[in-house]
N, C-alpha and C positions, 0 to 999 in steps of 0.2 A: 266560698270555701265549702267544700265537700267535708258534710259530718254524718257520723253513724246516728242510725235513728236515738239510740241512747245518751249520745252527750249533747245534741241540737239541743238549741234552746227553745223552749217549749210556749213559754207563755213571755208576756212583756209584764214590766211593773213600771211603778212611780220612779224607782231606781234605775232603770235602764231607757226613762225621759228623759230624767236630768244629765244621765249623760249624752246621749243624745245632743240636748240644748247645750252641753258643757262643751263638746267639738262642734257646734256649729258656733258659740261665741268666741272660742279659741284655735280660729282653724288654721294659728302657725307652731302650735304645739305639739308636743307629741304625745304617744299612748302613755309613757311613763311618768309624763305630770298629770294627766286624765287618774289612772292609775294610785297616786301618790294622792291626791284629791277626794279621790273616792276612797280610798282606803283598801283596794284591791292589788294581789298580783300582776304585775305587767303580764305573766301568761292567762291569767284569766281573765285579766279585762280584754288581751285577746280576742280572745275564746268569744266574748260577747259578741264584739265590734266586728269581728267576721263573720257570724251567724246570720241565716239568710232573714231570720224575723228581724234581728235587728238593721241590717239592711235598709229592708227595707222600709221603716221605722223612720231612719236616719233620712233616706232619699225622700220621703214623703215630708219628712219636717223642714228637710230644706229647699223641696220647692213650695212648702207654703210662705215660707218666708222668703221667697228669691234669692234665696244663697247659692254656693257651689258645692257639692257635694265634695271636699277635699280626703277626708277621713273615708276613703274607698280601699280594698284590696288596689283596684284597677290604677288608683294613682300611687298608691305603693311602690307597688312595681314599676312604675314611670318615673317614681322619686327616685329608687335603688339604682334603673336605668340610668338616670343623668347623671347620681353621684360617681359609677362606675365610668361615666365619657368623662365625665370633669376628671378626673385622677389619670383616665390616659390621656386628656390633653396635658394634662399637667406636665407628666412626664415625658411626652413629649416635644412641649416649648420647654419645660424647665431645665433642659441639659441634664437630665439625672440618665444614668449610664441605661439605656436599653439595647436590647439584642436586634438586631435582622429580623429574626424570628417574630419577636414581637409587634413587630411594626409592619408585618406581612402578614402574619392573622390577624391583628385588630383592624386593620383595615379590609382583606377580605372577606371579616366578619361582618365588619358594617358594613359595606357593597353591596355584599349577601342578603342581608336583611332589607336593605333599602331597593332589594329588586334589583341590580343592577349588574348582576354574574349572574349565571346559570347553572345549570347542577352538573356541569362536567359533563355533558353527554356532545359527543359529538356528531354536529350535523349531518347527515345522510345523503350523499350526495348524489342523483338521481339523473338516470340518462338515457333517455329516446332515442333508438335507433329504428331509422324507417327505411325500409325498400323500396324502391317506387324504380318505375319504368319511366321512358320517355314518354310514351302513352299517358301515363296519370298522371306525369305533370300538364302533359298538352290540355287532358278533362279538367282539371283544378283548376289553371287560367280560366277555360272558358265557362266554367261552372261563376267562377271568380266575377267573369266580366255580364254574367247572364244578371245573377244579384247585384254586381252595382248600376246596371243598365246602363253600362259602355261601352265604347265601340272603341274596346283595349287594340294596341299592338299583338297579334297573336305570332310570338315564338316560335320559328319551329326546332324543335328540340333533337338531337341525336341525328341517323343518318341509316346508312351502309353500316358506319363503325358503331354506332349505338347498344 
């Protein structure tokens, strides 16, 4: 979390251990029982829990103790993520009325994201035109058959009408 030099948290205490050990003993709860525990606003425990000292505080306490780091921004956003697929799968196995619309950006959303569309640019389609006489093709065979060290058929190519 990006904070202005003024509101960062500046130093650690005995208070911001215990919480600390308070989500890594309860890492299927959330900020507002943490919060309600401590005797804190859910926006300034926050405030805390995102701070990068705290942070890193947190990561450090729970790889001493071989835990998982759950109480992350990073899995946040990965929880918001799933709860947002879980609700449009819902609605759509659950029969709840959806649009066309709906079901053509949520799916090209997730394509998208999964890498699997591209940005709309269309490919460029690219074309060689070469002039060549009878002559350069008769030297390319024999250039051809010099490098594979064959005794090729040699062609003869064009005429009078050539």
């Amino acid at each position: 979390m990006t904070e202005s030099a003024a509101d960062a948290l500046q130093t650690l205490n005995h208070r911001h251990e215990a919480i600390a050990l308070w989500l890594i003993a309860n890492p299927e709860k959330q900020q507002n029982d943490c919060a309600r525990e401590f005797g804190y606003t859910v926006p300034w425990l926050s405030r805390i829990i995102n701070s990068d000292l705290f942070q890193a505080l947190y990561t450090d306490m729970c790889k001493e103790r071989k835990e998982v780091a759950v109480h992350t921004l990073g899995n946040k956003i990965i929880h918001a993520a799933n709860l947002g697929l879980d609700r449009t799968i819902e609605k759509l196995e659950g029969g709840e009325a959806v649009t066309e619309r709906f079901v053509m950006e949520t799916t090209s959303g997730l394509l998208d994201r999964l890498g699997f569309m591209g940005k709309g640019e269309v490919a460029e389609e690219k074309h060689l035109h070469l002039h060549l006489t009878a002559g350069d093709v008769q030297a390319a065979a024999e250039r051809a058959r010099i490098v594979n060290g064959e005794e090729a058929e040699v062609i003869e190519v064009g005429g009078a009408d050539a």
